[in-house]
PyMOL commands that place a pseudoatom at each C-alpha (Angstrom):
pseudoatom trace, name=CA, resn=UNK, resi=1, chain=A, elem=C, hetatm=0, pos=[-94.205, -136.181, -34.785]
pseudoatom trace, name=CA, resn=UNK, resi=2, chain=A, elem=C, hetatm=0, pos=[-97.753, -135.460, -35.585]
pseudoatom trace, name=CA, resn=UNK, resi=3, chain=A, elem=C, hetatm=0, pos=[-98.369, -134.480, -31.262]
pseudoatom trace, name=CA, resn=UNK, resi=4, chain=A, elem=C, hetatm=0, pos=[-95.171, -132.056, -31.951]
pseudoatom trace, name=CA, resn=UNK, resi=5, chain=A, elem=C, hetatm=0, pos=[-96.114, -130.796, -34.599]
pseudoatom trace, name=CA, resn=UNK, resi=6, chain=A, elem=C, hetatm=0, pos=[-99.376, -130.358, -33.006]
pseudoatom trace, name=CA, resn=UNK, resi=7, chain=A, elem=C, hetatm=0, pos=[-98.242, -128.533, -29.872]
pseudoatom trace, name=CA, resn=UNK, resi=8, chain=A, elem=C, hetatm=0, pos=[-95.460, -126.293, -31.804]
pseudoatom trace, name=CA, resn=UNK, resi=9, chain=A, elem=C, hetatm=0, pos=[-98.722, -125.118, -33.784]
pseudoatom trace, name=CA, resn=UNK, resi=10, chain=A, elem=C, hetatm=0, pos=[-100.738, -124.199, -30.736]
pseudoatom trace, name=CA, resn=UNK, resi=11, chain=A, elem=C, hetatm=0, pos=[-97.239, -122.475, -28.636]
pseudoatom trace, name=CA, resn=UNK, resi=12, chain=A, elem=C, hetatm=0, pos=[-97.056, -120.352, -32.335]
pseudoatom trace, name=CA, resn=UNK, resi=13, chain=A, elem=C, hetatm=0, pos=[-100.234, -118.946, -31.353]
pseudoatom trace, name=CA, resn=UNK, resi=14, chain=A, elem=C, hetatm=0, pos=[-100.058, -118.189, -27.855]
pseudoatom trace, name=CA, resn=UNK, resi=15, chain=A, elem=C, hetatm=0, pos=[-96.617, -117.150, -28.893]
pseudoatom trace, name=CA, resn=UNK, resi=16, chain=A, elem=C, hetatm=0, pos=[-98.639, -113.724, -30.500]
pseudoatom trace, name=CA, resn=UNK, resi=17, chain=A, elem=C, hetatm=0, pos=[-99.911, -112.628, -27.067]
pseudoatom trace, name=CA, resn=UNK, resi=18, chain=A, elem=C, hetatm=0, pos=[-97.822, -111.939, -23.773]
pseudoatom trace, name=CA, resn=UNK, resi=19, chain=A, elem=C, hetatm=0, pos=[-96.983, -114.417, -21.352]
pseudoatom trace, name=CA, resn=UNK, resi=20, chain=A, elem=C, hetatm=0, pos=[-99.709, -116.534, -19.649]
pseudoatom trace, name=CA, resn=UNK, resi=21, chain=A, elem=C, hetatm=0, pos=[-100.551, -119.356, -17.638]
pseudoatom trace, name=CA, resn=UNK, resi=22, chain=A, elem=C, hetatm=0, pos=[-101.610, -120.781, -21.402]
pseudoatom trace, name=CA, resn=UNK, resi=23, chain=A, elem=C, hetatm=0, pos=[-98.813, -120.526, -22.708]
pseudoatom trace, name=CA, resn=UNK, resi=24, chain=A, elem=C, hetatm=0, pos=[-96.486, -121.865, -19.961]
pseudoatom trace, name=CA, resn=UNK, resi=25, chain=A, elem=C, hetatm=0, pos=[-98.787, -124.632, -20.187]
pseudoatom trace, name=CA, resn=UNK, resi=26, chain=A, elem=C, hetatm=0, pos=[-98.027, -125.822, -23.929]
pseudoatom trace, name=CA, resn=UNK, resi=27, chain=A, elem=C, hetatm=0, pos=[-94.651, -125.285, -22.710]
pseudoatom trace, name=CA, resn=UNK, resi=28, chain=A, elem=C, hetatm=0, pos=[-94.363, -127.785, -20.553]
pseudoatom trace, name=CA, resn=UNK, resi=29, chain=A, elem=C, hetatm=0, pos=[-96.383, -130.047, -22.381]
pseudoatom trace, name=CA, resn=UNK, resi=30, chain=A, elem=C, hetatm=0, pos=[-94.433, -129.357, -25.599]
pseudoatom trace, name=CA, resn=UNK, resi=31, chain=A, elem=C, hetatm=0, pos=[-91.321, -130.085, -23.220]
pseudoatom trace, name=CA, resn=UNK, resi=32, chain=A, elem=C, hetatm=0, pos=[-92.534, -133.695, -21.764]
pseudoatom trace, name=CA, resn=UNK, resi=33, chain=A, elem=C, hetatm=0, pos=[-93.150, -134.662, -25.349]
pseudoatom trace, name=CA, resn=UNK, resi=34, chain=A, elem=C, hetatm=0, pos=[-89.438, -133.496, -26.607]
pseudoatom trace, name=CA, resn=UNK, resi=35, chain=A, elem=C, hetatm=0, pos=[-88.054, -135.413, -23.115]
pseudoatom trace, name=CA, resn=UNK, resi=36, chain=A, elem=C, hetatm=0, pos=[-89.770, -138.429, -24.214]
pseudoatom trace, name=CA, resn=UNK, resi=37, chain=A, elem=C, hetatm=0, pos=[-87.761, -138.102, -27.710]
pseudoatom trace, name=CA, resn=UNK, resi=38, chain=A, elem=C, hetatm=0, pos=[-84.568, -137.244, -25.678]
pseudoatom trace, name=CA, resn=UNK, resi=39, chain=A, elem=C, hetatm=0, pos=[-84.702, -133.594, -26.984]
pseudoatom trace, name=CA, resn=UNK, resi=40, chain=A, elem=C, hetatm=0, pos=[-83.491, -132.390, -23.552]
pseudoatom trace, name=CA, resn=UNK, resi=41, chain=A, elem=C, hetatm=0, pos=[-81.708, -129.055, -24.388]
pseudoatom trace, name=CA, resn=UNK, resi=42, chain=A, elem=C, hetatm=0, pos=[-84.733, -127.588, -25.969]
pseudoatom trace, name=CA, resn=UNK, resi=43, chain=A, elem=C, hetatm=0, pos=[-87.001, -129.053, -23.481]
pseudoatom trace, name=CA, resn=UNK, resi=44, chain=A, elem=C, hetatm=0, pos=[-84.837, -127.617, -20.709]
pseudoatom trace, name=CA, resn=UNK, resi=45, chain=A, elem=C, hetatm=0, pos=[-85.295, -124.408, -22.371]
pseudoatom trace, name=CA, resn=UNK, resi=46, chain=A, elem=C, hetatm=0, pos=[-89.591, -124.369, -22.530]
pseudoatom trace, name=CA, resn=UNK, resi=47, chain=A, elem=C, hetatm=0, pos=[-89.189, -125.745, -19.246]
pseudoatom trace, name=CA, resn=UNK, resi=48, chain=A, elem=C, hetatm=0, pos=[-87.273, -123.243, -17.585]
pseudoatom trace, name=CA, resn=UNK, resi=49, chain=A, elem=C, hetatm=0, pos=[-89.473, -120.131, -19.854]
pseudoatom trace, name=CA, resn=UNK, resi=50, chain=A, elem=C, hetatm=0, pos=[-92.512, -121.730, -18.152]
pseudoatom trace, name=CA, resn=UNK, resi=51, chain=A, elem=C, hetatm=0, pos=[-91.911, -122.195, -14.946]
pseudoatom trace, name=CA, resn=UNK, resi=52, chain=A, elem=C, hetatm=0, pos=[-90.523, -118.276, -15.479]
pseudoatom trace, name=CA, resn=UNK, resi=53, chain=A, elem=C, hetatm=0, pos=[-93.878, -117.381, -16.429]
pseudoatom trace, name=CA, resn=UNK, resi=54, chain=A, elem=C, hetatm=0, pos=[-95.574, -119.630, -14.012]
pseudoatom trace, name=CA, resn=UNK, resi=55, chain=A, elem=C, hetatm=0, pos=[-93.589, -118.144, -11.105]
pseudoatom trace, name=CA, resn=UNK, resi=56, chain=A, elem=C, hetatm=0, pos=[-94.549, -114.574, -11.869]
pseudoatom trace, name=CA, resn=UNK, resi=57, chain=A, elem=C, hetatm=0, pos=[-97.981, -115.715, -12.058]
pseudoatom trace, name=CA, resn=UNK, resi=58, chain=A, elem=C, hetatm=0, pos=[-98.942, -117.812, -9.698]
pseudoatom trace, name=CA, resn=UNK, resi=59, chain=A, elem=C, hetatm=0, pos=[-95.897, -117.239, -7.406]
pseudoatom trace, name=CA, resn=UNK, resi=60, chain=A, elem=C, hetatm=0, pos=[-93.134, -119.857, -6.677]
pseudoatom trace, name=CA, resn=UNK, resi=61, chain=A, elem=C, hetatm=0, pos=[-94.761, -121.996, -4.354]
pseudoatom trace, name=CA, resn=UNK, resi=62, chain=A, elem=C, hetatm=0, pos=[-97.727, -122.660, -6.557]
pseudoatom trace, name=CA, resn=UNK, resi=63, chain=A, elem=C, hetatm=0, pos=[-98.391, -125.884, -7.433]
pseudoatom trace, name=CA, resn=UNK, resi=64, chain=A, elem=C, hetatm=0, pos=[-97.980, -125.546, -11.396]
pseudoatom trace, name=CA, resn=UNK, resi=65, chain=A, elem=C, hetatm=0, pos=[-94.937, -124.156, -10.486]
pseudoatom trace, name=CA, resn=UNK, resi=66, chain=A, elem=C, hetatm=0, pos=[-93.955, -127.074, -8.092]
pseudoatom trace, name=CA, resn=UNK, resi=67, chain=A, elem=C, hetatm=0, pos=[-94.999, -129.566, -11.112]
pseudoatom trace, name=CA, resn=UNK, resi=68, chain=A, elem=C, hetatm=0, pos=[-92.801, -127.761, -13.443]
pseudoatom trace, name=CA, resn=UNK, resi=69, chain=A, elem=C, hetatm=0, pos=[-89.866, -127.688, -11.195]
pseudoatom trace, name=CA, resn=UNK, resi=70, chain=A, elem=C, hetatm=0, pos=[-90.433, -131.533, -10.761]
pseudoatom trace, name=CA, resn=UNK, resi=71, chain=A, elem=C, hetatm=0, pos=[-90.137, -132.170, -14.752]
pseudoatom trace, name=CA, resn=UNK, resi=72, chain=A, elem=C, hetatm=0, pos=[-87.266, -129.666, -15.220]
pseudoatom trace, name=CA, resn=UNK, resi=73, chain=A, elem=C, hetatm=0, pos=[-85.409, -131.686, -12.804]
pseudoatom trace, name=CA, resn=UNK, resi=74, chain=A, elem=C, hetatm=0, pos=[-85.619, -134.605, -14.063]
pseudoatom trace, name=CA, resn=UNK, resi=75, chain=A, elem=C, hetatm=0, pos=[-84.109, -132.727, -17.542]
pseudoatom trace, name=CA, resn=UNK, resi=76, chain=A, elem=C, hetatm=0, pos=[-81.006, -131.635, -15.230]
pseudoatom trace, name=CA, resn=UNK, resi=77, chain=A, elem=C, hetatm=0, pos=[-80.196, -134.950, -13.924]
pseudoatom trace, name=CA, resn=UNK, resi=78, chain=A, elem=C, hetatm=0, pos=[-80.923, -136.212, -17.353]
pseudoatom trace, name=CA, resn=UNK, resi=79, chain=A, elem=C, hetatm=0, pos=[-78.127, -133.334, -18.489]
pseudoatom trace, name=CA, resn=UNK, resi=80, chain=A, elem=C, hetatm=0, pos=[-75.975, -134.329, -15.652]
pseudoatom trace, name=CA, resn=UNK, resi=81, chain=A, elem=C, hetatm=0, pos=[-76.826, -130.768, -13.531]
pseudoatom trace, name=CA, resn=UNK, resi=82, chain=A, elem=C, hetatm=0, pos=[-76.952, -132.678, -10.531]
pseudoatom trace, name=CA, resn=UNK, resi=83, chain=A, elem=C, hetatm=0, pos=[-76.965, -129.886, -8.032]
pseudoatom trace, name=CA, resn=UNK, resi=84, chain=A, elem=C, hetatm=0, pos=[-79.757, -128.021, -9.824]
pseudoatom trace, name=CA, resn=UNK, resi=85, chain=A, elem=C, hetatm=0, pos=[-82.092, -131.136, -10.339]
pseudoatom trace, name=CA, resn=UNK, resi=86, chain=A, elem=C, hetatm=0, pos=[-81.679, -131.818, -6.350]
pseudoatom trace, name=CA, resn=UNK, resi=87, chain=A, elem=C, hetatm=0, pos=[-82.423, -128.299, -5.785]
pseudoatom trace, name=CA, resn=UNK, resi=88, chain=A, elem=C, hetatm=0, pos=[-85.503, -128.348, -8.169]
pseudoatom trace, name=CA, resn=UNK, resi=89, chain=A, elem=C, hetatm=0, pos=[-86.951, -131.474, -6.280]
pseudoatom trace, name=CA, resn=UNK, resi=90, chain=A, elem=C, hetatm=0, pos=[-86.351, -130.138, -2.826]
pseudoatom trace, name=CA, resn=UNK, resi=91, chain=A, elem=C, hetatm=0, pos=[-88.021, -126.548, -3.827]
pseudoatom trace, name=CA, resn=UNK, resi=92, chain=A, elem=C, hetatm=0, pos=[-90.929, -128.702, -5.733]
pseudoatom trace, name=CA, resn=UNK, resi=93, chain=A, elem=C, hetatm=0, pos=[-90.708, -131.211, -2.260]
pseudoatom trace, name=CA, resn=UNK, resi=94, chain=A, elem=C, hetatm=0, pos=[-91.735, -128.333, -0.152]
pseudoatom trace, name=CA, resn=UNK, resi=95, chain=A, elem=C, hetatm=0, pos=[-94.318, -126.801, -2.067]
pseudoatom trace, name=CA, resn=UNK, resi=96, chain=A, elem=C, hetatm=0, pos=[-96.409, -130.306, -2.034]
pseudoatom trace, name=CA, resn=UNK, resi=97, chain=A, elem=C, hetatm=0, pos=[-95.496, -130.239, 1.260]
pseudoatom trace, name=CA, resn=UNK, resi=98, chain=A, elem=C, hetatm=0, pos=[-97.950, -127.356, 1.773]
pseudoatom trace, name=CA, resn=UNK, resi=99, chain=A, elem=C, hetatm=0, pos=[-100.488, -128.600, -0.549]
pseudoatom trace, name=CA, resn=UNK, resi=100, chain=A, elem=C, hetatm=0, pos=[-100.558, -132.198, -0.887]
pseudoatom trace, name=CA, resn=UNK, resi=101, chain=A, elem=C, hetatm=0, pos=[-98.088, -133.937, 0.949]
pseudoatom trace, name=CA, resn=UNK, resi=102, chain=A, elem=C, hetatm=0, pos=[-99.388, -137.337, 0.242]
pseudoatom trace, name=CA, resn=UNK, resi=103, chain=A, elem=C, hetatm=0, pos=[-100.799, -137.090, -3.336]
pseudoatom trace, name=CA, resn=UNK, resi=104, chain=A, elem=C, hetatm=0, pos=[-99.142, -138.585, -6.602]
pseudoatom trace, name=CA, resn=UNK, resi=105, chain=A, elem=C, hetatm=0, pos=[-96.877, -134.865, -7.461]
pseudoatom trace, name=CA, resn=UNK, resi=106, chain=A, elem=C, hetatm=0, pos=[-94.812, -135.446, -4.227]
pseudoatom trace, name=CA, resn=UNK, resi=107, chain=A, elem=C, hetatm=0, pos=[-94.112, -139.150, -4.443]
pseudoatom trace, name=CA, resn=UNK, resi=108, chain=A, elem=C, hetatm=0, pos=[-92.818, -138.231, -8.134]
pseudoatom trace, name=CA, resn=UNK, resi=109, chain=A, elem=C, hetatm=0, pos=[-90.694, -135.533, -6.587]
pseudoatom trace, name=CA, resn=UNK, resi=110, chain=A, elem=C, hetatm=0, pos=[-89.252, -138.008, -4.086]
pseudoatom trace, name=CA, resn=UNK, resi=111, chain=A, elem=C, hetatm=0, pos=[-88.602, -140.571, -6.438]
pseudoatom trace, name=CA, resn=UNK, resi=112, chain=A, elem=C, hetatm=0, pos=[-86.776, -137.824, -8.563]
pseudoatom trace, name=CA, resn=UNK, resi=113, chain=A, elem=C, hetatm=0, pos=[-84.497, -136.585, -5.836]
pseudoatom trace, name=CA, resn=UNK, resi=114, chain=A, elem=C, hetatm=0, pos=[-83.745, -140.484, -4.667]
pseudoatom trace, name=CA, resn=UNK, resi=115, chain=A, elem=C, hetatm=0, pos=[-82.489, -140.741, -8.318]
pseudoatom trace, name=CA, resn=UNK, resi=116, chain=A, elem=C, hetatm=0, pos=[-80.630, -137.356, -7.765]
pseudoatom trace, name=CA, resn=UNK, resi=117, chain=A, elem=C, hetatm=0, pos=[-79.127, -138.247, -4.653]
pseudoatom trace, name=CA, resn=UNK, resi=118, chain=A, elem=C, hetatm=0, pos=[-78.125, -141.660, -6.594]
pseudoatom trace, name=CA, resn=UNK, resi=119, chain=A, elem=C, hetatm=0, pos=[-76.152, -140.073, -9.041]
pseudoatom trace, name=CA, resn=UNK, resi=120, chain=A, elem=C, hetatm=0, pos=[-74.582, -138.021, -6.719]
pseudoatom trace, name=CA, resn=UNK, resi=121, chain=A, elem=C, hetatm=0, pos=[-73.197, -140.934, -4.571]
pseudoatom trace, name=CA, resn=UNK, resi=122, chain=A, elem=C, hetatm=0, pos=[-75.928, -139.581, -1.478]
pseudoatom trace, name=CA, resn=UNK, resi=123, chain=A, elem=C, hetatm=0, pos=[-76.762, -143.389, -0.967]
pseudoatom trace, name=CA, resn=UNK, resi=124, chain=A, elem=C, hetatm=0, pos=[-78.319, -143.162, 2.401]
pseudoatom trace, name=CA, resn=UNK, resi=125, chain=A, elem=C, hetatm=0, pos=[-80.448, -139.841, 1.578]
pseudoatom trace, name=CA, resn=UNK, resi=126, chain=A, elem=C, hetatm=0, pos=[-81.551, -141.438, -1.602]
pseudoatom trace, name=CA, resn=UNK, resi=127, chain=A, elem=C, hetatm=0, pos=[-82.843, -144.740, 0.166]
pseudoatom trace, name=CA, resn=UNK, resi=128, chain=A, elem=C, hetatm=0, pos=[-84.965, -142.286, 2.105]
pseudoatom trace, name=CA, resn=UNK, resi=129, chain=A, elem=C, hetatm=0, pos=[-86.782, -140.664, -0.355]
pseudoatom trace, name=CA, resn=UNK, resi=130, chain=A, elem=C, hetatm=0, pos=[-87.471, -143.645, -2.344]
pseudoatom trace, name=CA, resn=UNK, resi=131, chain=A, elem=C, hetatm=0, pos=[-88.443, -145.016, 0.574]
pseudoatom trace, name=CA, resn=UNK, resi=132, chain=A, elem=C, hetatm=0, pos=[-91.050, -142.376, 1.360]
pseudoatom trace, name=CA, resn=UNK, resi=133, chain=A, elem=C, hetatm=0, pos=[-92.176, -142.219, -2.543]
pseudoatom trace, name=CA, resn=UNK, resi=134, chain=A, elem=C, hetatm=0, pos=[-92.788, -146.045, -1.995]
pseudoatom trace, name=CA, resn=UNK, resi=135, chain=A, elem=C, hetatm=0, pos=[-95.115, -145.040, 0.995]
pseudoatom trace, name=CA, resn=UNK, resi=136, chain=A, elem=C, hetatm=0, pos=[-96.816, -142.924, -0.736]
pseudoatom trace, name=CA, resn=UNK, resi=137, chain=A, elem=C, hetatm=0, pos=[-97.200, -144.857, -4.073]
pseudoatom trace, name=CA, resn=UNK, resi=138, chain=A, elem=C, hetatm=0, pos=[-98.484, -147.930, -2.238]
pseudoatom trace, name=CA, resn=UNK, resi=139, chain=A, elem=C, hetatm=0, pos=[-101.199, -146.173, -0.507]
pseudoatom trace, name=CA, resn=UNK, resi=140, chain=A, elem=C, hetatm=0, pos=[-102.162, -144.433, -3.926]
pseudoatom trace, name=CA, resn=UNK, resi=141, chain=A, elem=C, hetatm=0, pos=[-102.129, -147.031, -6.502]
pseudoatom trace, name=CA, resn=UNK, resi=142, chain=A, elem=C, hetatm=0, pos=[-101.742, -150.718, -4.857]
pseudoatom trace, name=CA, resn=UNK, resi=143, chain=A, elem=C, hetatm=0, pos=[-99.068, -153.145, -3.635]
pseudoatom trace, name=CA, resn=UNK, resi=144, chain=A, elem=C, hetatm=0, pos=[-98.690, -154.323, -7.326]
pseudoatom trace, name=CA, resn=UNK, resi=145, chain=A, elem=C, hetatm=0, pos=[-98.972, -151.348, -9.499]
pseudoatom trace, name=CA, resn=UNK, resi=146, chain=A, elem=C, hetatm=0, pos=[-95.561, -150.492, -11.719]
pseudoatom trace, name=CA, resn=UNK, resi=147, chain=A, elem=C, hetatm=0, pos=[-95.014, -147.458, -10.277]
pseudoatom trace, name=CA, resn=UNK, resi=148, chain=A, elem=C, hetatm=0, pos=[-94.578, -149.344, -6.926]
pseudoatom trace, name=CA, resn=UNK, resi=149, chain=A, elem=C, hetatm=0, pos=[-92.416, -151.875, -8.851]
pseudoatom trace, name=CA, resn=UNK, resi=150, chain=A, elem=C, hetatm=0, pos=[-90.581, -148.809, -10.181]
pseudoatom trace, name=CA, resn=UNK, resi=151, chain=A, elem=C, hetatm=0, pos=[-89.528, -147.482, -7.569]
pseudoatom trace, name=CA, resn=UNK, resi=152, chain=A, elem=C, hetatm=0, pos=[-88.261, -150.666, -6.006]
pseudoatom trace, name=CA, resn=UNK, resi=153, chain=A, elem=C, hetatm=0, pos=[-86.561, -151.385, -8.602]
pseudoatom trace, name=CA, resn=UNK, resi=154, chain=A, elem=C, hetatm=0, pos=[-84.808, -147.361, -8.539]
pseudoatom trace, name=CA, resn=UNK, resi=155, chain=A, elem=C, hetatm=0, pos=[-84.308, -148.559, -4.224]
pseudoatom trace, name=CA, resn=UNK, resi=156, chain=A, elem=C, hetatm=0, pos=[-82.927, -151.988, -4.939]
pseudoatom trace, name=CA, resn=UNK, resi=157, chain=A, elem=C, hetatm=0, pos=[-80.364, -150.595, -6.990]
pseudoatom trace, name=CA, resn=UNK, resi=158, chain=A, elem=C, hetatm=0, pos=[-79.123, -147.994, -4.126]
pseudoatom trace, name=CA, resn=UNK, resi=159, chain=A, elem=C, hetatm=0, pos=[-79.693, -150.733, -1.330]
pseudoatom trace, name=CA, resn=UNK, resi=160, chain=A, elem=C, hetatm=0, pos=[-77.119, -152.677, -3.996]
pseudoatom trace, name=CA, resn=UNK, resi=161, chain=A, elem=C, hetatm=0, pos=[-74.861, -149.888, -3.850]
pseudoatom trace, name=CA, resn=UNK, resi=162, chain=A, elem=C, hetatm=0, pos=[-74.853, -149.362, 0.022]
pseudoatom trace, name=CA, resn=UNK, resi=163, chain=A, elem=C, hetatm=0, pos=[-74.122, -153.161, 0.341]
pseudoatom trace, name=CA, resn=UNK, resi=164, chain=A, elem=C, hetatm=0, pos=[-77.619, -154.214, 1.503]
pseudoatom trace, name=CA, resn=UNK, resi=165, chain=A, elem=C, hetatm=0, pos=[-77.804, -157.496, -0.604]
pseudoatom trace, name=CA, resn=UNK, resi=166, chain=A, elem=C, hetatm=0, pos=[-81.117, -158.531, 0.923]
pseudoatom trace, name=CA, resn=UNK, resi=167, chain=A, elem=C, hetatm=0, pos=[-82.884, -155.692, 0.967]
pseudoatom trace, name=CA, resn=UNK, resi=168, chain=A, elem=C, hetatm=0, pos=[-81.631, -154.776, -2.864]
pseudoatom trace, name=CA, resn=UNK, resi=169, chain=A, elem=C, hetatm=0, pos=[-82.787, -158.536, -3.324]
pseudoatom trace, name=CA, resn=UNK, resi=170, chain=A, elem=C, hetatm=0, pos=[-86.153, -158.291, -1.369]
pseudoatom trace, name=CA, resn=UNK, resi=171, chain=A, elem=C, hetatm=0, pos=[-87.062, -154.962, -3.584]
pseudoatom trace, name=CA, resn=UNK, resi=172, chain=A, elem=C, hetatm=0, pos=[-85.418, -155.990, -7.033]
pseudoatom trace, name=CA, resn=UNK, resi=173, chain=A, elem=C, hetatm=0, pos=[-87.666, -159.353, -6.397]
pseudoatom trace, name=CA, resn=UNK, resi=174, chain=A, elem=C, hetatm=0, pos=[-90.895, -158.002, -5.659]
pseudoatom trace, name=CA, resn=UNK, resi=175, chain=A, elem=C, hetatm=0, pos=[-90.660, -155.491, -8.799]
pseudoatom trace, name=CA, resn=UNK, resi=176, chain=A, elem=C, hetatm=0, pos=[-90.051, -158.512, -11.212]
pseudoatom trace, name=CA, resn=UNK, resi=177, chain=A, elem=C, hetatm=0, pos=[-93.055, -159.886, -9.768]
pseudoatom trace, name=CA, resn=UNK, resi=178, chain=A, elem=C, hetatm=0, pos=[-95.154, -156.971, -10.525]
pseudoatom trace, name=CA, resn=UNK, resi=179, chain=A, elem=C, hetatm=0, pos=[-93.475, -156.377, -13.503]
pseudoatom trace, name=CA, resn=UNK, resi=180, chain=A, elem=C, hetatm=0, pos=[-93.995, -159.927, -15.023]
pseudoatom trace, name=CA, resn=UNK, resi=181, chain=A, elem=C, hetatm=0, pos=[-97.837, -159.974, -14.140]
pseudoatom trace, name=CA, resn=UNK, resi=182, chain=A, elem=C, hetatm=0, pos=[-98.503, -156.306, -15.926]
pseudoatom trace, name=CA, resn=UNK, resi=183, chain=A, elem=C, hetatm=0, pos=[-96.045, -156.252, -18.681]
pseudoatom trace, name=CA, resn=UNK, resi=184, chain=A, elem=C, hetatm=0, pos=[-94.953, -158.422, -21.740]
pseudoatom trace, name=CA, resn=UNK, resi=185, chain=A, elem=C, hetatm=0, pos=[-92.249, -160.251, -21.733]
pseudoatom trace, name=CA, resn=UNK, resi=186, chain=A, elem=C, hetatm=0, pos=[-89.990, -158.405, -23.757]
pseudoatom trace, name=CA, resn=UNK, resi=187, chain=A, elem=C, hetatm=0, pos=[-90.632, -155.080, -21.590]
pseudoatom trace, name=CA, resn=UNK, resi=188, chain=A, elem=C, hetatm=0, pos=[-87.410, -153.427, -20.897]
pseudoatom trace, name=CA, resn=UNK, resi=189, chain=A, elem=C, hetatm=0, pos=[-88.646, -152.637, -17.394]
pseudoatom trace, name=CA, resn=UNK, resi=190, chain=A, elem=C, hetatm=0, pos=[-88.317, -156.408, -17.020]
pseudoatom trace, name=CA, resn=UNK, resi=191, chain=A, elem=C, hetatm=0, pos=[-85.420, -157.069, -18.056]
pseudoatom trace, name=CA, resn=UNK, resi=192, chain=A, elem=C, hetatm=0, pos=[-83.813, -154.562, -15.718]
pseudoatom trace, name=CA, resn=UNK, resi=193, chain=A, elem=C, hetatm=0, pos=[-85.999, -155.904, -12.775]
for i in range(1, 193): cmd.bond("trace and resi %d" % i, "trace and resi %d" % (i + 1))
show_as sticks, trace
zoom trace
C-alpha cells in the first residue's frame, strides 16, 4: 500500500491544476498498480480519464495513447467487455503499426488481443496474433525468456482448443522448459505450463 498511497499523493497534486500529460501519467501508473491488486473498476476509470486527456493532447494515434489503450484493454477483458478490449488492442495495434511495429508495445498488444479473441471463441484469429507476438518477442528478448514462454503457454492453450494436440503440446512443452530454468519451483506460471 505504501506505492498507492504514494501515487494517490502525487495524482492529489496534479489533481489542483488542469489536465496534463502529468497527470494522465500518474493515472495510468496509479491504474497498473490497482490492476495488479485486482482493483479493476477504479483502474478502468483512471485509465479511461487518461487516455481522455492523453488523446486531446497528443492526439489518438500517439503512442502514450496507444500504451494506454493497450492497459485499458486488458482491464475490459479482465471485466469481461470483450468487444471493447478487442477494439482497444486493434486501435493500440495500428498505432505501433506506424511507430514501432516490431518493438516490445506491439507484441504486448498482440498478445492482448490473442487473449481477447480467446475469450471470445475467435480461435483461429487468436493463434495469429500470438503467433506474431511470439515473433516479435523472440527476436526482442531470446528463445528462452518468460515472456516467450508466456505466450506459448497463452498459444498452447488455443492450439488445445482448436484441436491441435501437437502443436498445443510442442508450445505448452517448450514454456515449461523455460519456465523451470528461470523460475522456482513453486511459481504458479509453472504449474500452469
Amino acid at each position: 500500500p505504501i506505492a498507492e498511497v504514494t501515487w494517490r499523493s502525487i495524482l492529489r497534486c496534479c489533481n489542483n491544476s488542469k489536465a496534463d500529460l502529468q497527470t494522465a501519467q500518474v493515472q495510468h501508473s496509479l491504474a497498473v498498480l490497482l490492476i495488479r491488486q485486482r482493483k479493476f473498476m477504479e483502474a478502468r476509470q483512471l485509465l479511461e480519464s487518461s487516455l481522455k486527456t492523453r488523446e486531446v493532447l497528443t492526439g489518438a494515434d500517439s503512442l502514450v495513447s496507444a500504451a494506454t489503450m493497450t492497459t485499458l484493454a486488458t482491464v475490459y477483458e479482465t471485466e469481461g467487455h470483450y468487444s471493447k478490449a478487442e477494439k482497444g488492442c486493434r486501435k493500440a495495434i495500428r498505432v505501433f503499426s506506424l511507430h514501432d511495429p516490431n518493438g516490445q508495445a506491439m507484441a504486448s498488444a498482440l498478445n492482448n488481443l490473442g487473449t481477447v479473441l480467446k475469450s471470445e471463441g475467435s480461435f483461429s484469429e487468436s493463434a495469429a496474433a500470438l503467433e506474431k507476438a511470439l515473433e516479435i518477442q523472440t527476436r526482442l528478448f531470446g528463445l528462452d525468456s518468460i515472456e516467450v514462454a508466456t505466450t506459448q503457454c497463452n498459444i498452447a492453450v488455443v492450439y488445445r482448443l482448436l484441436g491441435d494436440i501437437e502443436k498445443s503440446k510442442c508450445n505448452g512443452q517448450s514454456a515449461l522448459q523455460i519456465f523451470q530454468k528461470k523460475l522456482l519451483p513453486n511459481d504458479p506460471k509453472v504449474a500452469i505450463a
